[in-house]
C-alpha positions as CSV (number, residue, x, y, z in Angstrom):
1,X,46.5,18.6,14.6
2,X,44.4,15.9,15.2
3,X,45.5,12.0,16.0
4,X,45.1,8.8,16.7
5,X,45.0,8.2,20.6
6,X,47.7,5.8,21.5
7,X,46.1,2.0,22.0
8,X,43.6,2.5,19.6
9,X,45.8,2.7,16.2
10,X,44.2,-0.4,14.7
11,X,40.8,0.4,16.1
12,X,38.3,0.8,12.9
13,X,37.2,4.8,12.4
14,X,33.8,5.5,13.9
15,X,31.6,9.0,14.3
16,X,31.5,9.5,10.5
17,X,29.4,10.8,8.0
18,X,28.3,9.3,5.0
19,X,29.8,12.4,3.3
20,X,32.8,12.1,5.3
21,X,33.0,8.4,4.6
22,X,33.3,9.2,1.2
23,X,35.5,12.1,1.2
24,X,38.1,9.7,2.7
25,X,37.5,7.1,-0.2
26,X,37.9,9.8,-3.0
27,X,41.0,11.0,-1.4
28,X,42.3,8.0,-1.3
29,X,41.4,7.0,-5.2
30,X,38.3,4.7,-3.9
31,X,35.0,4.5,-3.6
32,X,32.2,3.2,-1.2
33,X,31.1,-0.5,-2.3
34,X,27.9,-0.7,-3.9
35,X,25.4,-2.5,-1.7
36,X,25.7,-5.0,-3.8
37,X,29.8,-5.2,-4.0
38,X,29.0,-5.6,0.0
39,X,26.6,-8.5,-0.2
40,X,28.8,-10.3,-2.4
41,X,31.4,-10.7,-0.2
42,X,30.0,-10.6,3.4
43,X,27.9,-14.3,1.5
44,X,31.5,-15.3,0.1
45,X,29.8,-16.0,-3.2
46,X,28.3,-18.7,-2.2
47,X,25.8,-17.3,-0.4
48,X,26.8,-18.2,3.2
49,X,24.3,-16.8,5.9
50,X,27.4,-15.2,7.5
51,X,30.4,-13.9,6.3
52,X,32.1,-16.8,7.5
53,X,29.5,-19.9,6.2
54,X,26.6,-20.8,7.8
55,X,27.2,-21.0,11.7
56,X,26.1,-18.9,14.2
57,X,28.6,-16.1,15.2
58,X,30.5,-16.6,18.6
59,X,30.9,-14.5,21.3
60,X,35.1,-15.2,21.3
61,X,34.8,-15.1,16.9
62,X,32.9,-11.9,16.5
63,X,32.3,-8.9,18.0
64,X,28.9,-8.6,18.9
65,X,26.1,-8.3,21.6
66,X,28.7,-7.0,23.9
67,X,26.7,-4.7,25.6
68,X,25.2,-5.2,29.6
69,X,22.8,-7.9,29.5
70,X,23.6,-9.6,25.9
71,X,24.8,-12.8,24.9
72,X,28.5,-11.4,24.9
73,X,28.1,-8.2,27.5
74,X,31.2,-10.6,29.4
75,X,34.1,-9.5,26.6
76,X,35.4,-6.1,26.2
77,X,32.6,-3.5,25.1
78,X,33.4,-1.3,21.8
79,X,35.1,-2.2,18.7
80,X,37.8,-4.1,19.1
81,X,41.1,-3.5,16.8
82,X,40.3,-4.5,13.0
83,X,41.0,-8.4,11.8
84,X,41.3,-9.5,15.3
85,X,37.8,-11.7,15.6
86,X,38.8,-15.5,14.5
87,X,35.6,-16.3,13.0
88,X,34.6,-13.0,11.3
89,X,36.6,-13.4,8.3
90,X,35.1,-14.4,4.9
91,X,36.8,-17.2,2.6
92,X,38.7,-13.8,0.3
93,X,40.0,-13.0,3.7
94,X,37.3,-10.0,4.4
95,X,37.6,-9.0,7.9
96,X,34.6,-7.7,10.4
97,X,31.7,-7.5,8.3
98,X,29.4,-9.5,11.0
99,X,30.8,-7.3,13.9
100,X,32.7,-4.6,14.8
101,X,31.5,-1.2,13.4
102,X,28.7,-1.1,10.5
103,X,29.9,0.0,7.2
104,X,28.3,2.7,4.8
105,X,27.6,2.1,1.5
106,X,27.0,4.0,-1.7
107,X,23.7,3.2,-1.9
108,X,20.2,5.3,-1.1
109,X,17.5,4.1,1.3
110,X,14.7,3.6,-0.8
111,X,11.4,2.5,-0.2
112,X,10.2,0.3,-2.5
113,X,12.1,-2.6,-1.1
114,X,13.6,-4.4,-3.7
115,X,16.0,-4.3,-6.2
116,X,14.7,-4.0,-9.8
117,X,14.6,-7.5,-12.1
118,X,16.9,-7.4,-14.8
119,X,18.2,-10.3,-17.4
120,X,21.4,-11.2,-17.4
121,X,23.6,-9.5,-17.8
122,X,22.7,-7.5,-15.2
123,X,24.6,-4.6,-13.8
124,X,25.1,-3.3,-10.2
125,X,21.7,-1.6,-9.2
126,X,23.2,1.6,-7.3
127,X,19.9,3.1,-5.5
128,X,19.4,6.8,-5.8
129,X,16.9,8.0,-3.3
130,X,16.0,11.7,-2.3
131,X,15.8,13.4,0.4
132,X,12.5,14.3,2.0
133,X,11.6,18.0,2.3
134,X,12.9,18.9,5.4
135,X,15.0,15.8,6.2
136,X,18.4,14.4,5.2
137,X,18.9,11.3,2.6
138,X,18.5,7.9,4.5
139,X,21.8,6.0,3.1
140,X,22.5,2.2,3.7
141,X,24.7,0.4,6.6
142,X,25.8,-3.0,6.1
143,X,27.4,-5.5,8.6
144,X,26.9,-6.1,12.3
145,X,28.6,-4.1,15.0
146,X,29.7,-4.5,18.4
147,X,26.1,-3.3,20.5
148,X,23.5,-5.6,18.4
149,X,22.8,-9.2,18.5
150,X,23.6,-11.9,16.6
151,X,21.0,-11.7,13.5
152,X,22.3,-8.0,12.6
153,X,25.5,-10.1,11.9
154,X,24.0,-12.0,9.2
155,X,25.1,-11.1,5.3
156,X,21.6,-9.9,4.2
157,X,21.6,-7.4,7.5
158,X,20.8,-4.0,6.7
159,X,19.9,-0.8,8.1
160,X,19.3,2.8,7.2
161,X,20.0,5.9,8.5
162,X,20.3,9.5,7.8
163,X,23.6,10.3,5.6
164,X,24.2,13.2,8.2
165,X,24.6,11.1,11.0
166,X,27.5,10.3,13.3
């Protein structure tokens, strides 16, 4: 049996898989958020630079850049127990999407670079990429996490990596 070790209980799950990411979501009744779903709220809907508005994160709002030799290497390396950053919270009450642990998404990695134009009313682009021969699907992360500095905590941050990863 496998459990939580005691002190960490409200610490947000790392070392998953894409595919394990969503396994927990459908057995729950959810889903991953759309990249877009993501974007929305990490800008607020108004389009804030952070999820917070437009000031730079803080080392005692966020967590980020904590390790040796970054702006915040002084606080407590790691992620730190979900909700508790002051400042990382968006205006619907969103906790740690600047900081913390990045988040998957549904979305593919694709190369093309941008989403395709539509007319209103548009709907939610999901990207469907493939896997290259010989190498697993690249898959979105959105949000900032504790080890990276201060622009990977912006809203329009992104990353890819292989949907196999951990």
């Amino acid at each position: 049996k496998f459990g939580v070790l005691k002190g960490y209980e409200h610490r947000p799950v790392t070392q998953v898989t894409w595919d394990g990411a969503v396994s927990y979501c459908q057995a729950q009744g959810k889903r991953l958020p759309t990249e877009a779903e993501w974007e929305y709220a990490a800008r607020g809907g108004q389009g804030f630079r952070f999820p917070w508005g437009d000031d730079e994160p803080r080392c005692d709002g966020t967590v980020f850049a904590r390790q040796k030799g970054q702006a915040c290497w002084h606080l407590p390396p790691g992620p730190q127990d979900v909700g508790s950053s002051p400042q990382d919270r968006s205006p619907q009450q969103i906790c740690d999407l600047a900081g913390n642990v990045s988040e998957w998404v549904q979305d593919s990695f694709t190369t093309y670079g941008s989403y395709a134009a539509c007319d209103p009313p548009c709907k939610d682009p999901v990207e469907q990429g493939a896997a290259a021969a010989g190498h697993a699907e690249l898959r979105i992360v959105r949000g900032g996490d504790w080890f990276s500095p201060a622009w990977v905590s912006r809203a329009a941050g992104r990353s890819r990596v292989a949907q196999s990863y951990v």
